[in-house]
C-alpha positions in Angstrom: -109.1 244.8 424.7 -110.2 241.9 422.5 -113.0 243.9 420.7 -109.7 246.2 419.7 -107.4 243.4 418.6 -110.4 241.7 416.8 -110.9 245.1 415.1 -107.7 245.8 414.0 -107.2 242.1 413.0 -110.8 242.6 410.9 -109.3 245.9 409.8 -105.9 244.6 408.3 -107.9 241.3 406.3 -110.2 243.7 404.8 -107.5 246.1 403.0 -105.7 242.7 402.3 -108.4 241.1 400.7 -109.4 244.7 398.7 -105.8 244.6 397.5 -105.8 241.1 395.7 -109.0 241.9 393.6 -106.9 244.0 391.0 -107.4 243.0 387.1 -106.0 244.2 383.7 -107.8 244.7 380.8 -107.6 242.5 377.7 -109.5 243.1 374.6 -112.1 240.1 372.6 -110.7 238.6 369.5 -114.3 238.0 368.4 -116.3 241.2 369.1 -113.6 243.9 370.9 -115.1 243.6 374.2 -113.5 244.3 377.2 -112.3 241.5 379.1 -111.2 241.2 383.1 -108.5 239.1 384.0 -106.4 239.3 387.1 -103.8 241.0 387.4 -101.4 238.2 388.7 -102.6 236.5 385.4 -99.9 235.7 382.4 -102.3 236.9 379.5 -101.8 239.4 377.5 -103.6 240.8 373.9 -101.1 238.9 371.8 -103.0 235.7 373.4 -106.0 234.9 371.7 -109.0 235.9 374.1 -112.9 235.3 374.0 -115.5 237.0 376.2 -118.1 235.1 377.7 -120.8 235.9 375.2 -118.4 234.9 372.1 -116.9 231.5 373.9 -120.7 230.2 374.1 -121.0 230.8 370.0 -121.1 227.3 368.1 -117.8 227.0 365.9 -119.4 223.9 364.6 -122.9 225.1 363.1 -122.1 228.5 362.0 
């Protein structure tokens, strides 16, 4: 009977856990790369967005 409710308890955290992964896609103001943000997230294109590869370039020396 525990091996059941531990199941169903396993069961229950892994479809709530899959759930909360969800993201939206937003679009690089430096190169037009795809970006992932979550969904739960406030951004949207009108924000000015950077992937990874662009927020590492130097403003400073180029």
């Amino acid at each position: 009977m525990k091996k059941l409710v531990c199941l169903i308890f396993a069961l229950g955290l892994f479809v709530f856990v899959s759930g909360c992964g969800k993201t939206k896609i937003l679009t690089c103001d430096g190169c037009g790369a795809q970006v992932e943000v979550s969904e739960t997230s406030n951004m949207t294109d009108d924000w000015i967005v950077f992937c990874a590869e662009c927020d590492d370039i130097d403003l400073e020396n180029a």
